[in-house]
N, CA, C and O of each residue as an XYZ file, in Angstrom:
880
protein
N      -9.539     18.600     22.417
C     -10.006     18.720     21.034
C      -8.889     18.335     20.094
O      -7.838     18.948     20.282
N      -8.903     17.418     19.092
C      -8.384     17.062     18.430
C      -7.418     17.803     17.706
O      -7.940     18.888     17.960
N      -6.527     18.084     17.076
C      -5.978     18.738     16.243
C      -6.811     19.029     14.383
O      -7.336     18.094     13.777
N      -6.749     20.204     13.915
C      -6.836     19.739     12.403
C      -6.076     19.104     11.898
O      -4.901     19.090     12.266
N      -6.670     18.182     10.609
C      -5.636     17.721      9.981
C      -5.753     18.294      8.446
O      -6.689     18.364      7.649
N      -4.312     18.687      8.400
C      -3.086     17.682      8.529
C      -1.762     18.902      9.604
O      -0.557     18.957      9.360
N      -2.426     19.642     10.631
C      -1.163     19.889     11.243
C      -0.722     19.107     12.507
O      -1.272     18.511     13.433
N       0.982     19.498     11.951
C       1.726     18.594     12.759
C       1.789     18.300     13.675
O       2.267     19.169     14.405
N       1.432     17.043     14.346
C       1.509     16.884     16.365
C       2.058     17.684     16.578
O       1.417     18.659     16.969
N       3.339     17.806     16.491
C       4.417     18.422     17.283
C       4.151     20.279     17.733
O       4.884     20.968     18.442
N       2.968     20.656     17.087
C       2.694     21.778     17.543
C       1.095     21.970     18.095
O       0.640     23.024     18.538
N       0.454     20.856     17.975
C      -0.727     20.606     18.723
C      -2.072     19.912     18.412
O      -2.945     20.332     17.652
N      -2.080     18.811     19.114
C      -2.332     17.262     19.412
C      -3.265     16.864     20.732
O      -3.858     17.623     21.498
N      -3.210     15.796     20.734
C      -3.267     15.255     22.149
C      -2.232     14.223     22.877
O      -1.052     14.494     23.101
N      -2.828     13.086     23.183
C      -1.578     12.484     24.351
C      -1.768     11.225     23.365
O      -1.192     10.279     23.902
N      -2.346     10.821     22.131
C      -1.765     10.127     21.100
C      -0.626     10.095     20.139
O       0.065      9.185     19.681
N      -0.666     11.742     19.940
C       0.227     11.911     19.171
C       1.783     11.958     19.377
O       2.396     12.440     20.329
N       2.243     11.380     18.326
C       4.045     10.764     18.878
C       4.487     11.681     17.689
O       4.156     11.645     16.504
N       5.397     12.573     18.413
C       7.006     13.063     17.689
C       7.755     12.625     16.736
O       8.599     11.826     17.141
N       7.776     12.816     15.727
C       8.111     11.806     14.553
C      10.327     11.551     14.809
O      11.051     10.582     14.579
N      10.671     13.156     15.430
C      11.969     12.896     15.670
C      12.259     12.293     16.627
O      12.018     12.526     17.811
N      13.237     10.815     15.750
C      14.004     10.454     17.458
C      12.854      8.983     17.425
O      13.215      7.860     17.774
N      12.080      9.170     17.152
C      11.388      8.085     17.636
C      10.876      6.903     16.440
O      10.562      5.739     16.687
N      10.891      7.473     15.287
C      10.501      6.479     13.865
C      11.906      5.635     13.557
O      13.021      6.141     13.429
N      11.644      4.533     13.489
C      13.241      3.259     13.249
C      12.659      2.893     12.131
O      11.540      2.384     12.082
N      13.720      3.240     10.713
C      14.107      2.878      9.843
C      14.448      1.082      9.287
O      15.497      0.473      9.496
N      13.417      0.638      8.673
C      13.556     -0.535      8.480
C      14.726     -0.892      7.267
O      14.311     -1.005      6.114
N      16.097     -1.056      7.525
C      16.398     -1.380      6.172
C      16.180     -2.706      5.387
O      16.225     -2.780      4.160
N      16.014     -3.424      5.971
C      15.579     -4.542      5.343
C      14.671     -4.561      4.114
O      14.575     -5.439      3.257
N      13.999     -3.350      4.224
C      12.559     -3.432      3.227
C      13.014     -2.657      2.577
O      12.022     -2.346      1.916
N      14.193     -1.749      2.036
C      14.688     -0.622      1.337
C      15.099     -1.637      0.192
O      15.887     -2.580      0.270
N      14.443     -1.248     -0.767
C      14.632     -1.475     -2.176
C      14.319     -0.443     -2.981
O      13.536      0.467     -2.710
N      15.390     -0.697     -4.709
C      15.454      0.466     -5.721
C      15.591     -0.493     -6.752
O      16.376     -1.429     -6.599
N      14.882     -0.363     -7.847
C      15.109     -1.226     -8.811
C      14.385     -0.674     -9.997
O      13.264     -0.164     -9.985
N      15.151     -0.837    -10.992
C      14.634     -0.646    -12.281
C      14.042     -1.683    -13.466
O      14.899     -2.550    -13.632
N      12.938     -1.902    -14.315
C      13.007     -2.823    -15.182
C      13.695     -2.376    -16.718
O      14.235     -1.271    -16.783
N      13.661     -3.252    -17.931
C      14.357     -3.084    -18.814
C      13.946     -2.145    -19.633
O      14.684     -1.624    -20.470
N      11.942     -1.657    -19.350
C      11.253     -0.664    -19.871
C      12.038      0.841    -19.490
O      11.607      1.855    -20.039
N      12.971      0.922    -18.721
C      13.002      2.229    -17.931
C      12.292      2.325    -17.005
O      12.968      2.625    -16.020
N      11.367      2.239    -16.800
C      10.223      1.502    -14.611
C      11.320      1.606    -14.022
O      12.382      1.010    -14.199
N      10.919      2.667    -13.058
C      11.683      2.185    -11.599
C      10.623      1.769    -10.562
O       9.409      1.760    -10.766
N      11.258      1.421     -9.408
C      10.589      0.899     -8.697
C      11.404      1.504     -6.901
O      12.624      1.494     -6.736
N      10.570      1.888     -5.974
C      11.722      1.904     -4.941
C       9.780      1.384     -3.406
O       8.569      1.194     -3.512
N      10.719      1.419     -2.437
C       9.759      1.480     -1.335
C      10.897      1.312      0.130
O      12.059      0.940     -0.032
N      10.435      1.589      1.254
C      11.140      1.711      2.258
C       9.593      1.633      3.205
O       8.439      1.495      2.797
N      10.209      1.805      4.807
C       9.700      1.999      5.292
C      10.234      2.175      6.683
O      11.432      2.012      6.915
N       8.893      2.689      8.129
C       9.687      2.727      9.288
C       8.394      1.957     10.398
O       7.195      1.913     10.124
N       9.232      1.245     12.033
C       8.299      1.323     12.488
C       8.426      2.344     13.339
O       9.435      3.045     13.267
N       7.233      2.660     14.483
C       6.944      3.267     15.522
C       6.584      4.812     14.634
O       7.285      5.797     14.865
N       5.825      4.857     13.965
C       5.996      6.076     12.591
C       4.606      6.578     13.503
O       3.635      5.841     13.674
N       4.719      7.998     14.055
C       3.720      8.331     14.594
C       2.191      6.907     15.536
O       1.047      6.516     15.305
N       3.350      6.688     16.625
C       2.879      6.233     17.405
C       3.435      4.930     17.774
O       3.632      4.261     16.760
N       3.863      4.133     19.195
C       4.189      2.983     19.315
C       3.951      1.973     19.013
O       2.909      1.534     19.499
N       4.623      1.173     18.207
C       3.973     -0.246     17.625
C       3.632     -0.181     16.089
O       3.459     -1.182     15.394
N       3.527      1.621     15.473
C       2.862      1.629     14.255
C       3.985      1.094     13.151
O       5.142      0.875     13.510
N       3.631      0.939     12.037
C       4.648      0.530     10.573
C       4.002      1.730      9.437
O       2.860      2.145      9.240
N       4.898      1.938      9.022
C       4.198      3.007      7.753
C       5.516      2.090      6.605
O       6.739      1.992      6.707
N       4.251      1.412      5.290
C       5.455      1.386      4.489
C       5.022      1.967      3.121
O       3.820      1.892      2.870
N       5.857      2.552      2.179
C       5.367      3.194      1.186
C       6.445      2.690     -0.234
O       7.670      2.771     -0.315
N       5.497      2.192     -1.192
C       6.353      2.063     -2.249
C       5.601      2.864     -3.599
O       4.420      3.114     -3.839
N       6.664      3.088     -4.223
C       6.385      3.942     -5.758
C       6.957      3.437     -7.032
O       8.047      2.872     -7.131
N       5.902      3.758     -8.262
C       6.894      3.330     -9.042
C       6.653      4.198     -9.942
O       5.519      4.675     -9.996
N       7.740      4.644    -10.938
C       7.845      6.454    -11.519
C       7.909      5.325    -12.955
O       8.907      4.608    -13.024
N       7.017      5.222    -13.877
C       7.050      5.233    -15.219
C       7.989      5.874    -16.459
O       8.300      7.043    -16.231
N       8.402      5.439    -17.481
C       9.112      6.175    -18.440
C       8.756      7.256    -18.964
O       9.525      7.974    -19.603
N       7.038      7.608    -18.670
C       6.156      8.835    -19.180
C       6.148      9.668    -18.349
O       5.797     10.803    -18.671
N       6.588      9.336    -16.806
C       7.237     10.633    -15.883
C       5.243     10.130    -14.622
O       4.753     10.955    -13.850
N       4.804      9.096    -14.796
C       3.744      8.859    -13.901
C       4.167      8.555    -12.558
O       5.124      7.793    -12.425
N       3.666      8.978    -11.666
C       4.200      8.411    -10.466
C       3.358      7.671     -9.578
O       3.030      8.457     -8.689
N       2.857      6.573     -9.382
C       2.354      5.977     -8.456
C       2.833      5.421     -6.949
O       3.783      4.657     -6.771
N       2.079      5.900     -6.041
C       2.829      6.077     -4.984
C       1.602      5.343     -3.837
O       0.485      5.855     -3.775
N       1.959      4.104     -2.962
C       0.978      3.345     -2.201
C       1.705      3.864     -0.778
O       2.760      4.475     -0.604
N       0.896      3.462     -0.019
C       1.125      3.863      1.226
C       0.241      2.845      2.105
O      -0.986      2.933      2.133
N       1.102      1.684      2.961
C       0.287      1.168      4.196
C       0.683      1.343      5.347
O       1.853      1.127      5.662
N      -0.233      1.772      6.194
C       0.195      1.761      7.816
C      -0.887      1.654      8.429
O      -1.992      1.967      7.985
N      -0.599      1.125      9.681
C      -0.914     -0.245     10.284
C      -1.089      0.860     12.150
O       0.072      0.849     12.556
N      -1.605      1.332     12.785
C      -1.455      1.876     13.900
C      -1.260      1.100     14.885
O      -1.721     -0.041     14.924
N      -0.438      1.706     15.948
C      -0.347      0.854     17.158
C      -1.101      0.967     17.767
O      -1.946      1.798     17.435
N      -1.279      0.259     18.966
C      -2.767      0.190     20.175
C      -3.192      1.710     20.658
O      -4.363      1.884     20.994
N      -2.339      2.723     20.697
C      -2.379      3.555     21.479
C      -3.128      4.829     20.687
O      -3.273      5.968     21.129
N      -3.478      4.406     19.636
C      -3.818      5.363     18.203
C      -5.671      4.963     18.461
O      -6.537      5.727     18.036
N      -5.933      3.937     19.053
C      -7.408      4.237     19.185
C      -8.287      3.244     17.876
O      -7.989      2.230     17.246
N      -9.218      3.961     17.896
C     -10.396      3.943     16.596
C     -10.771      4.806     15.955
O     -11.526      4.576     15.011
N     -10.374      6.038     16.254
C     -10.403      7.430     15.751
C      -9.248      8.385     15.155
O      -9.589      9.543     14.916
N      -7.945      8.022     14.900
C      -6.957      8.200     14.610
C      -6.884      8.792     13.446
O      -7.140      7.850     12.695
N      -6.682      9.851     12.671
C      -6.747     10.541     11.312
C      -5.319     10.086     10.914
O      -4.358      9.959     11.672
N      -5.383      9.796      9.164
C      -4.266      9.144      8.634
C      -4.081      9.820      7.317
O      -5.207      9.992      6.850
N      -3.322     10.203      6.643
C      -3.381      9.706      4.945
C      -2.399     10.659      4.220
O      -1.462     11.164      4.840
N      -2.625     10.916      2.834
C      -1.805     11.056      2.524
C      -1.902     12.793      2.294
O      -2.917     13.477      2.164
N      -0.141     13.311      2.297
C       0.059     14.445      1.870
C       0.619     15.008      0.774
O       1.397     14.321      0.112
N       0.377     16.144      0.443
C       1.550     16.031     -0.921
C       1.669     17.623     -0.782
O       0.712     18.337     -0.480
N       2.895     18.065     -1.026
C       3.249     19.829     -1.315
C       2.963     20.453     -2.734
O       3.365     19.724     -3.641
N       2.587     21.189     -2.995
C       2.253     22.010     -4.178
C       3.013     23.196     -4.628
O       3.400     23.772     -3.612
N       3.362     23.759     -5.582
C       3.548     25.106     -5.748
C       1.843     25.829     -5.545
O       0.730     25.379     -5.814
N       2.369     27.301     -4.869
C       1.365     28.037     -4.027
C       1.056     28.611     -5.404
O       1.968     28.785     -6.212
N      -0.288     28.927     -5.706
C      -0.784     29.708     -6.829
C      -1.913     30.565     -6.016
O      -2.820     30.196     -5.270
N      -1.399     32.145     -6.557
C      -2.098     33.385     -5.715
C      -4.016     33.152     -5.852
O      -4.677     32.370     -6.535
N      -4.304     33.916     -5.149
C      -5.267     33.813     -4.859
C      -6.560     32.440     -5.108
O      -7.761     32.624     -4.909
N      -5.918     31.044     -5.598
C      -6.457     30.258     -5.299
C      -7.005     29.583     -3.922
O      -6.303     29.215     -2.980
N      -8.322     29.511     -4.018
C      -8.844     28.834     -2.549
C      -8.633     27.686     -2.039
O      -8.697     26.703     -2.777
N      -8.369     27.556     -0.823
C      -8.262     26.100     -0.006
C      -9.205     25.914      0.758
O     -10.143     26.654      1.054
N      -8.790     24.295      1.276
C     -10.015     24.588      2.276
C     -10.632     22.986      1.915
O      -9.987     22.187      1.236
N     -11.974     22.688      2.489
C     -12.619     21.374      2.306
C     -12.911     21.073      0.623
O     -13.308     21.986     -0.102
N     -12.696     19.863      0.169
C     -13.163     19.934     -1.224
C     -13.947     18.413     -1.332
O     -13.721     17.580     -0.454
N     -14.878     18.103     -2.454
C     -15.319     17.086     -2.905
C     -14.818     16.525     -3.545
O     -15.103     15.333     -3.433
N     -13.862     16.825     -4.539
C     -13.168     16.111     -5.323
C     -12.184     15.561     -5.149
O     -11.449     16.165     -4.368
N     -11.710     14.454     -5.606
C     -10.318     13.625     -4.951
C      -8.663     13.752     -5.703
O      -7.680     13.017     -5.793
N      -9.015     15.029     -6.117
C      -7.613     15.768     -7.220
C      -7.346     16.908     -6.930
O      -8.188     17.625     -6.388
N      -6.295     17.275     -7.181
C      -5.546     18.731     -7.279
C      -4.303     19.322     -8.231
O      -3.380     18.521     -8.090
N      -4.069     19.936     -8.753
C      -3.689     20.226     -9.550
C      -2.347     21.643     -8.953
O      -2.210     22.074     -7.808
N      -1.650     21.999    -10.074
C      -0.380     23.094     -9.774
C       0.883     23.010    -11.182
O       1.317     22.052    -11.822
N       1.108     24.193    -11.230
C       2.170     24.597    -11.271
C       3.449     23.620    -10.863
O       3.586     23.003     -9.807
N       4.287     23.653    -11.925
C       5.665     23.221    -11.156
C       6.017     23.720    -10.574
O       5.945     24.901    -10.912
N       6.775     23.467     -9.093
C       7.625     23.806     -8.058
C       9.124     24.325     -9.052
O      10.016     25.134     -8.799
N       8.946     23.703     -9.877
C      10.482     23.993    -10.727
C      10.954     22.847    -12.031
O      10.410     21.743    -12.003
N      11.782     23.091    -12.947
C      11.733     22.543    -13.703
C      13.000     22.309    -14.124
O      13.940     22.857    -13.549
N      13.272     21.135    -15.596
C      14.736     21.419    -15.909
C      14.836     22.584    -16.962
O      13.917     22.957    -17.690
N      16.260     23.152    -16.909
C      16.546     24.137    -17.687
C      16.440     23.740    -18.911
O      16.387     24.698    -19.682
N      16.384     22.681    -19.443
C      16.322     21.841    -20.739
C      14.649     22.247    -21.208
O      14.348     22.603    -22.347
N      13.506     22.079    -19.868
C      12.283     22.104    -20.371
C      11.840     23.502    -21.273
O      11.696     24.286    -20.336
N      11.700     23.868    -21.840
C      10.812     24.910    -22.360
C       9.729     24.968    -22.089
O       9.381     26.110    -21.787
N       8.644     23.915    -22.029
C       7.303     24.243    -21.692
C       6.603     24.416    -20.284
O       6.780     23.670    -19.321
N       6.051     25.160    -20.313
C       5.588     25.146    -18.821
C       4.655     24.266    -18.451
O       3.644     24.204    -19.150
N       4.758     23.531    -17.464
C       4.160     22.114    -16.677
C       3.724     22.487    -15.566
O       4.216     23.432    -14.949
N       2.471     21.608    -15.049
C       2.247     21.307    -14.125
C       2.252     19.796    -13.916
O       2.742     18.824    -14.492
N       1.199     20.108    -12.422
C       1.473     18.344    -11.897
C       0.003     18.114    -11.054
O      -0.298     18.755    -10.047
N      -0.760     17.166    -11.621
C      -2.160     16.547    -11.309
C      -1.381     15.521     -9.839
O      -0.237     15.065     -9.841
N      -2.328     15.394     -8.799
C      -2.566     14.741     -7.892
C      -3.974     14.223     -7.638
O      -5.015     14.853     -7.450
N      -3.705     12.718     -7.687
C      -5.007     11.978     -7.949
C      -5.304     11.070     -6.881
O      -5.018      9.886     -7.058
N      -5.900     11.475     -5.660
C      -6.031     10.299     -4.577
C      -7.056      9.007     -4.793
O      -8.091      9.264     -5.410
N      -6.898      7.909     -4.428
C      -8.365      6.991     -4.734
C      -8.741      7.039     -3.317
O      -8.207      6.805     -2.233
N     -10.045      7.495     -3.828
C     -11.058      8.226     -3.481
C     -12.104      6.690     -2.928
O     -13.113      6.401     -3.571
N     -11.624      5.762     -1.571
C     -12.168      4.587     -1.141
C     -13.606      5.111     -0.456
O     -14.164      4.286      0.267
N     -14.154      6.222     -0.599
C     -15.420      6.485     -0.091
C     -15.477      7.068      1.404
O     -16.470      7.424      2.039
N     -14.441      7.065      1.695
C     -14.509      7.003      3.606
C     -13.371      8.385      3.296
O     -13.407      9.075      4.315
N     -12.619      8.870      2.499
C     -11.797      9.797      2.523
C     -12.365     11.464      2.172
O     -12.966     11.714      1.127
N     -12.101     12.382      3.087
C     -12.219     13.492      2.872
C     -10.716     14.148      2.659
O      -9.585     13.736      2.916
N     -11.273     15.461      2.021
C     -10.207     15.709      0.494
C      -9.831     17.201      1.263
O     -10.407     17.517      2.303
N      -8.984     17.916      0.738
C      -8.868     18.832      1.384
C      -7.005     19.911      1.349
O      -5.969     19.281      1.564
N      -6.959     21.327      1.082
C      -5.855     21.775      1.619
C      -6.025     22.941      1.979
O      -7.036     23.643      2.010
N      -4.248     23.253      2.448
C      -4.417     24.621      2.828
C      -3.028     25.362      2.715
O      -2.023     24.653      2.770
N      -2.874     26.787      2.556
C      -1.673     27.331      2.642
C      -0.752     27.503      3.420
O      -1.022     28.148      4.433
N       0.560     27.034      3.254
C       1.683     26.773      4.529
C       2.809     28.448      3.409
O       3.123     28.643      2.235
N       2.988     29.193      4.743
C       3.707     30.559      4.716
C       4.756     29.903      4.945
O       5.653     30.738      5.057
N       5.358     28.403      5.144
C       6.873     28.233      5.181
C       6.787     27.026      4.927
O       5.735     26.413      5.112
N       8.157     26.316      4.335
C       8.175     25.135      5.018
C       9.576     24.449      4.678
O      10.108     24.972      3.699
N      10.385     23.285      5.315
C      11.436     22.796      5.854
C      12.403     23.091      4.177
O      13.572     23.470      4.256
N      11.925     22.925      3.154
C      13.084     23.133      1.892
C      12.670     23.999      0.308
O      13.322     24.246     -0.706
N      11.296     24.267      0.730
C      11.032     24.992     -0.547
C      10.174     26.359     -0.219
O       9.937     26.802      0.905
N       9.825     26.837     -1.304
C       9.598     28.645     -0.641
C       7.811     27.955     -0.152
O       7.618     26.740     -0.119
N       6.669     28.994      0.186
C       5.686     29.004      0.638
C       4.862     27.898     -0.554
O       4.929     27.826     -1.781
N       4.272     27.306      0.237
C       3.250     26.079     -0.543
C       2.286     26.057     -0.160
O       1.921     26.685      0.834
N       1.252     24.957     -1.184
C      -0.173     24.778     -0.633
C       0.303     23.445     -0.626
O       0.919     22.821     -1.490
N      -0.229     23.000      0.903
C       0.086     21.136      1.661
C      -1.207     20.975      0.911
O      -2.020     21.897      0.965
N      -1.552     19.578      0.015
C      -2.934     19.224     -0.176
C      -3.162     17.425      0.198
O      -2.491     16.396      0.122
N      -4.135     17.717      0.503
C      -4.584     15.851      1.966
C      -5.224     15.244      1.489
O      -5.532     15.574      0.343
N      -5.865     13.884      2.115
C      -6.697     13.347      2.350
C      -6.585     12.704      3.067
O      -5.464     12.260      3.315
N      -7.849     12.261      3.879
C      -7.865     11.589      5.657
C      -8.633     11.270      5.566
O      -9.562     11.567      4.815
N      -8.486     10.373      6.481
C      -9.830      9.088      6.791
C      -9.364      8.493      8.475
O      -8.156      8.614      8.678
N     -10.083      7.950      9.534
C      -9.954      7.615     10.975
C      -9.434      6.315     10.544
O      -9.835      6.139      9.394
N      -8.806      5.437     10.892
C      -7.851      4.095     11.044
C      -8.200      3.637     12.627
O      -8.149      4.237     13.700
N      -8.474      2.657     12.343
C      -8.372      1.382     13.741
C      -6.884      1.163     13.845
O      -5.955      1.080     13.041
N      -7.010      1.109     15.008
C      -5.254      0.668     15.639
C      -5.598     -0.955     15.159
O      -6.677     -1.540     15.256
N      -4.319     -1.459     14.618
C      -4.230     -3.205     14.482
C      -4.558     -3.275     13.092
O      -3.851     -4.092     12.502
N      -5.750     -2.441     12.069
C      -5.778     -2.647     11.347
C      -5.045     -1.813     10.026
O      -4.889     -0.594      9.958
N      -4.680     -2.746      9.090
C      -3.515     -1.636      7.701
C      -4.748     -0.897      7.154
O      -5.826     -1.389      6.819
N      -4.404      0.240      7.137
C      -4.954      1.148      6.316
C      -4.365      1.366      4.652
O      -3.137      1.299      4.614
N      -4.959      1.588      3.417
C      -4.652      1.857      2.427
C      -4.734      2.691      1.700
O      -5.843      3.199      1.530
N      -3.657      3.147      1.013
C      -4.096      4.860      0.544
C      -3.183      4.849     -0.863
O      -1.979      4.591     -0.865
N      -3.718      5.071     -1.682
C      -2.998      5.197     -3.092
C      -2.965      6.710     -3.827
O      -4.027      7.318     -3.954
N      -1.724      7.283     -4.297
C      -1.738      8.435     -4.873
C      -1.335      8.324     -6.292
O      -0.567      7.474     -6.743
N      -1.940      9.287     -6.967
C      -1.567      9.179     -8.383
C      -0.882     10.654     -8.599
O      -1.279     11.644     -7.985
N       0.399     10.685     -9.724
C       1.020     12.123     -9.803
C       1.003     12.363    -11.293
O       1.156     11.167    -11.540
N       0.956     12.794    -12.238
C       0.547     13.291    -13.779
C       0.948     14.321    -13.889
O       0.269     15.281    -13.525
N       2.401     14.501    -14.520
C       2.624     16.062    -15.346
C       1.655     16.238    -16.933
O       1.380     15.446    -17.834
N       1.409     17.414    -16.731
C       0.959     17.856    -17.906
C       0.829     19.580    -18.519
O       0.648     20.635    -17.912
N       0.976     19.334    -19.688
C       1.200     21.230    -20.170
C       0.494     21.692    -19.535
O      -0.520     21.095    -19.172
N       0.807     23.051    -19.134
C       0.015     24.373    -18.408
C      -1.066     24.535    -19.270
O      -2.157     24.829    -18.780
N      -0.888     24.325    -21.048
C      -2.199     25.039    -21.295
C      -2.738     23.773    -21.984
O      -3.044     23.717    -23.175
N      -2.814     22.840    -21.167
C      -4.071     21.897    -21.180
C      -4.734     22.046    -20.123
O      -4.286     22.678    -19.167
N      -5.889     21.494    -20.133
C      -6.996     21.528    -18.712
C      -6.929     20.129    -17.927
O      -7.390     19.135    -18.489
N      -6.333     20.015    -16.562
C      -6.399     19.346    -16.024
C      -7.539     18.074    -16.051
O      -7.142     16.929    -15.835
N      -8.665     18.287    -16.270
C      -9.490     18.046    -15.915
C      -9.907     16.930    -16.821
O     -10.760     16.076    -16.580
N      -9.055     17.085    -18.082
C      -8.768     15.996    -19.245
C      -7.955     14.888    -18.642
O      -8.177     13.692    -18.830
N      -6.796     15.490    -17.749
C      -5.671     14.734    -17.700
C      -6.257     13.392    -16.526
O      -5.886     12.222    -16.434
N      -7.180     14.080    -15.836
C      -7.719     13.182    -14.849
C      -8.322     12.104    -15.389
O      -7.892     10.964    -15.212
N      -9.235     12.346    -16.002
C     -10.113     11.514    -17.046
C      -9.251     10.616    -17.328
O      -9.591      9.449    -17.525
N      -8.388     10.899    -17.371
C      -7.547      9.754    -18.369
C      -7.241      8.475    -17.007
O      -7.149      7.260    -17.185
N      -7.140      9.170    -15.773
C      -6.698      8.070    -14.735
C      -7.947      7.450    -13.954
O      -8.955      8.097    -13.671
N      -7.709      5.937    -13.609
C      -8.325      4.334    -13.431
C      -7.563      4.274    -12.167
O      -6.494      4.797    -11.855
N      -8.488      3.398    -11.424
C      -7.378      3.090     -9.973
C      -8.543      2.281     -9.249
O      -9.697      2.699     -9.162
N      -7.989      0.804     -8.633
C      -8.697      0.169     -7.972
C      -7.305     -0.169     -6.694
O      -6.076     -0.092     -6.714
N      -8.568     -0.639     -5.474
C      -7.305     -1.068     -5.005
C      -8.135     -2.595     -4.459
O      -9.112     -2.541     -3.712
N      -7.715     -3.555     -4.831
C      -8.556     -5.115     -3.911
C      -7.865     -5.490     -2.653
O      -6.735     -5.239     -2.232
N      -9.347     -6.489     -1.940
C      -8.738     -7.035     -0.789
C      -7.590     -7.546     -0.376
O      -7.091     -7.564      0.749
N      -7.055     -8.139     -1.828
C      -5.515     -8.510     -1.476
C      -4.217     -8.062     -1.715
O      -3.130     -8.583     -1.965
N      -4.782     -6.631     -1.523
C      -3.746     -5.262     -0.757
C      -3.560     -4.895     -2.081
O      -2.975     -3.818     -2.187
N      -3.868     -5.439     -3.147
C      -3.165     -5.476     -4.834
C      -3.402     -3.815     -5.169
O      -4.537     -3.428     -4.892
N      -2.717     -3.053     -5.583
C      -2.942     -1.352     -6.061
C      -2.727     -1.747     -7.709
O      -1.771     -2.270     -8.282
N      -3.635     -1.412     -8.058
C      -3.931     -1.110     -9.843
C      -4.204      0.019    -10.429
O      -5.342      0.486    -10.475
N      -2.859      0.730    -11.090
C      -3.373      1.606    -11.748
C      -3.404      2.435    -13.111
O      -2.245      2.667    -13.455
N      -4.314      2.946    -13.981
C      -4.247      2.790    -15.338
C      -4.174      4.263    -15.831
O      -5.159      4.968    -15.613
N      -3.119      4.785    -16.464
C      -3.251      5.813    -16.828
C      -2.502      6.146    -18.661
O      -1.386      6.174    -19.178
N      -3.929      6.341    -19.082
C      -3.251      7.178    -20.660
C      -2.782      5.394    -21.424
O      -1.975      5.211    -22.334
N      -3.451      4.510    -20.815
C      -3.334      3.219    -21.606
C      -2.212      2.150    -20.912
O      -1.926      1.022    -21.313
N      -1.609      2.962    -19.600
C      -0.411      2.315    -19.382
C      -1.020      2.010    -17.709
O      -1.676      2.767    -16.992
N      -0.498      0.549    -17.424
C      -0.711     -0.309    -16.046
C      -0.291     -0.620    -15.503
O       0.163     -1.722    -15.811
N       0.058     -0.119    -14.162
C       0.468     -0.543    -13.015
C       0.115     -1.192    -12.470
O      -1.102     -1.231    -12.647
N       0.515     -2.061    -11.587
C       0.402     -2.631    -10.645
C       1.770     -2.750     -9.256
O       2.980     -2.875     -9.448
N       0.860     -2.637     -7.577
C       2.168     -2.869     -6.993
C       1.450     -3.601     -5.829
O       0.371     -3.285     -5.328
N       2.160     -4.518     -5.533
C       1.273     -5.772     -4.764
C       1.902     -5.230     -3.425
O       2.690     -4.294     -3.563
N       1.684     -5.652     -2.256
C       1.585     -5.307     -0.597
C       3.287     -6.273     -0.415
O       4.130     -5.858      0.379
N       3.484     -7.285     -1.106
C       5.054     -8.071     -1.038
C       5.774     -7.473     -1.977
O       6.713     -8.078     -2.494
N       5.463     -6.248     -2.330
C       6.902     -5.523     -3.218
C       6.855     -5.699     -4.741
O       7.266     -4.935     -5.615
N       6.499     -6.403     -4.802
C       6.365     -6.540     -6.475
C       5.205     -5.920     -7.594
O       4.079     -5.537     -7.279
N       5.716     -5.925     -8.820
C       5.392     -4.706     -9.623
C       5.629     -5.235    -10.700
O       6.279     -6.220    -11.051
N       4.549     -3.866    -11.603
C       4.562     -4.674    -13.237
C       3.872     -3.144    -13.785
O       3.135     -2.319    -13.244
N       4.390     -3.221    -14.861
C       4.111     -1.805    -15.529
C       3.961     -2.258    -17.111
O       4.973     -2.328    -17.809
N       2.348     -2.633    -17.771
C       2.243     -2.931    -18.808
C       1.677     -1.638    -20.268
O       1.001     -0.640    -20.019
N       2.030     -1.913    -21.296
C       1.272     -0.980    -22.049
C       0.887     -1.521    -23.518
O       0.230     -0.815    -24.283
């Protein structure tokens, strides 16, 4: 029986699942950081053999002057991953009490800052906006530990991947005041992604774009 997702192979899987330590090789070649003259940054990296032999996971982002973060993600499975293979993306949350987890319909989530600068005065959160390609189920749950920050809610989305073929997954990140309603802030975000890998995305009047060869453009 399969594992849920999103927990980690490494505590129970089947005979697909690969050990991420020790075994993912760091591509530097594809490690780039760059800024434009707007203030845009831009970075992406990637590794192969990334949960499973043969696989590539590469991920690039680009963090706006308004604090937006757009964040793509392709990977590509190796032979041994099947036709049934669960993939996508994760993101950590600050844990807020007695909120429910669990399966959801909607392709957003919302929180509390994890933390802030001492400079900020206002209290913030942070919108998470997956595009929502029709084939993705949405979803989190509460983690009682984890590797660098106190107890969190992990929040997902997954979809099965063919080995051989790139899978595509785009995340959107949006700070906004605590005492606004999320639900505005979403509204405000646009996101396509086309056949030719191209990620487009529009938020609060301002446009991204980050093409599958690295390149990027941030208009307003």
């Amino acid at each position: 029986k399969r594992h849920p997702f999103p927990v980690h192979p490494d505590r129970q899987g089947d005979e697909r699942d690969f050990k991420r330590m020790g075994f993912a090789k760091h591509l530097p070649d594809l490690a780039r950081a760059e800024n434009n003259g707007l203030g845009d940054s831009f970075g992406q990296f990637g590794f192969n053999d990334f949960f499973g032999s043969g696989s590539q996971w590469t991920r690039r982002a680009v963090l706006t002057t308004e604090g937006y973060l757009i964040v793509t993600d392709e990977y590509k499975g190796g032979e041994s991953l099947g036709t049934d293979y669960l993939a996508g993306p994760i993101w950590h949350l600050a844990k807020v009490e007695g909120k429910a987890t669990g399966s959801q319909e909607k392709n957003w989530f919302a929180a509390p800052a994890i933390d802030r600068a001492w400079w900020q005065k206002k209290e913030v959160g942070v919108t998470v906006c997956i595009h929502d390609d029709g084939n993705l189920k949405f979803g989190s749950v509460q983690q009682s530990k984890s590797q660098d920050v106190d107890p969190n809610t992990t929040v997902f989305a997954y979809r099965p991947i063919t080995a051989g073929k790139t899978a595509l997954f785009l995340s959107i990140l949006v700070p906004y005041c605590l005492a606004k309603c999320p639900e505005g802030v979403v509204d405000g975000i646009k996101s396509v992604i086309k056949q030719s890998n191209t990620f487009i995305v529009f938020v609060n009047g301002v446009r991204v774009v980050i093409e599958s060869d690295g390149s990027w453009s941030v208009n307003r």
